[in-house]
Backbone as numpy.savetxt, mean C-alpha at the origin, in Angstrom:
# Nx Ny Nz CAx CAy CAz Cx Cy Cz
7.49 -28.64 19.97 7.21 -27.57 19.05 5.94 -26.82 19.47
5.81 -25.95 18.84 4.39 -24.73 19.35 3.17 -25.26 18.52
2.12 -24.94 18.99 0.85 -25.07 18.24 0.18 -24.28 17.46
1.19 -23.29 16.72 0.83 -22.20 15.91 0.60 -22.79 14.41
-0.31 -22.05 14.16 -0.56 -22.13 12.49 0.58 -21.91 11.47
1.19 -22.85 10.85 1.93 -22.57 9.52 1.42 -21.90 8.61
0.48 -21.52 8.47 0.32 -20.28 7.85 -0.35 -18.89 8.38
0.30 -18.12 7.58 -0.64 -16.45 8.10 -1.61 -16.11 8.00
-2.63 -15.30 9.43 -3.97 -15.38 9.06 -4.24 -13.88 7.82
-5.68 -14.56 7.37 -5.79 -13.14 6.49 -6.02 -11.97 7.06
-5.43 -11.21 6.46 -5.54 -9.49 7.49 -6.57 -9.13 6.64
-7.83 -8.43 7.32 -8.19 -7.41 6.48 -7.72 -6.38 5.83
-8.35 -5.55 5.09 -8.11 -4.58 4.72 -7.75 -2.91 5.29
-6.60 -2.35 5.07 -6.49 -1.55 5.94 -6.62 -0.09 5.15
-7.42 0.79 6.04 -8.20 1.96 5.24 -7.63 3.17 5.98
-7.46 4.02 5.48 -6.96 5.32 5.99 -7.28 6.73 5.17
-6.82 8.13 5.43 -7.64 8.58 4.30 -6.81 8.78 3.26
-5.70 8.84 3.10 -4.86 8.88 1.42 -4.04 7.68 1.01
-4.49 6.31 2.60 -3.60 5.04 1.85 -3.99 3.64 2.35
-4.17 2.96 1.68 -4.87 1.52 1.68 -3.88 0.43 1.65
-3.78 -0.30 2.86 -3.12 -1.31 2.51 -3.75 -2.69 1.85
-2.86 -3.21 1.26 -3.69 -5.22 0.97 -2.83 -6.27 1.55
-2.82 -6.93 2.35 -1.92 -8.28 2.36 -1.43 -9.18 0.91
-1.22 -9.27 0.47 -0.32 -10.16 -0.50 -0.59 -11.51 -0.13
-0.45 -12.58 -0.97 -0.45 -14.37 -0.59 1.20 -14.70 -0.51
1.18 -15.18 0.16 2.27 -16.00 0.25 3.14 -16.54 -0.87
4.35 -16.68 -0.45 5.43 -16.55 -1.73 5.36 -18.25 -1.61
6.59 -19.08 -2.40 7.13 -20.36 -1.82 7.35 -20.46 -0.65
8.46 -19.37 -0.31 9.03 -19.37 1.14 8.07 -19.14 1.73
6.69 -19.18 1.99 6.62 -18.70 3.19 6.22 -17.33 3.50
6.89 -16.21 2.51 6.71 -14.56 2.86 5.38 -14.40 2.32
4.85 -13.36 3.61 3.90 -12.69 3.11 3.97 -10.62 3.51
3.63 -10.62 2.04 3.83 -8.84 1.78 2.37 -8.39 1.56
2.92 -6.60 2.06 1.53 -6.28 1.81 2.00 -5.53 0.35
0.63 -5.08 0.19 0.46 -3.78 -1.13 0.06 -2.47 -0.18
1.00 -1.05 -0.84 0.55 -0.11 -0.42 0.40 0.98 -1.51
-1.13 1.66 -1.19 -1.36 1.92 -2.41 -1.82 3.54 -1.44
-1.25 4.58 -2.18 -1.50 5.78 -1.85 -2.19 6.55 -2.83
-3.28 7.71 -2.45 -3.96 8.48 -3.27 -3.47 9.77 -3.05
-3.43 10.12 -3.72 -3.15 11.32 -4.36 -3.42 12.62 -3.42
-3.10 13.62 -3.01 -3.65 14.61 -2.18 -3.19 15.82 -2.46
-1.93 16.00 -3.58 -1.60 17.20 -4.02 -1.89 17.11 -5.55
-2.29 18.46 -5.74 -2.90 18.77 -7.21 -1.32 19.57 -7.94
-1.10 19.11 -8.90 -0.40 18.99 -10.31 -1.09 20.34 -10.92
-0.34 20.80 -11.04 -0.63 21.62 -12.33 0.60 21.91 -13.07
0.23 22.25 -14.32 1.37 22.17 -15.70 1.63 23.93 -15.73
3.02 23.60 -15.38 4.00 24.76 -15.15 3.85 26.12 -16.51
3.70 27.01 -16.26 3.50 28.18 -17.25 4.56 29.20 -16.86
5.38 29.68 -18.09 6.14 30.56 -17.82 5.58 32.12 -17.03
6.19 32.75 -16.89 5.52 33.96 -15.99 5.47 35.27 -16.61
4.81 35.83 -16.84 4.86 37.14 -18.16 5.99 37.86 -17.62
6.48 38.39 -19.04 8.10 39.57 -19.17 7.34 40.56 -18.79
8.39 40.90 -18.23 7.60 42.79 -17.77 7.80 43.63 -18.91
């Protein structure tokens, strides 16, 4: 058999400019997930009808 670690190492944190990842812990099985978390970069605005001529 191999001499690898049964478990996953911790990843840092991953930074970008509108999205951040996180590693997740480990499930039962074994899985490990990340979190992806995105910010925002388009502005919303609340729709207004358009004047009658």
């Amino acid at each position: 058999m191999s001499d690898a670690p049964s478990t996953r190492p911790k990843v840092p944190e991953g930074q970008s400019r509108f999205l951040t990842t996180r590693q997740k812990e480990a499930n039962e099985k074994g899985y490990v997930g990340y979190d992806t978390i995105w910010e925002s970069f388009q502005k919303e605005v609340e729709y207004t009808t358009p004047k009658r001529p």
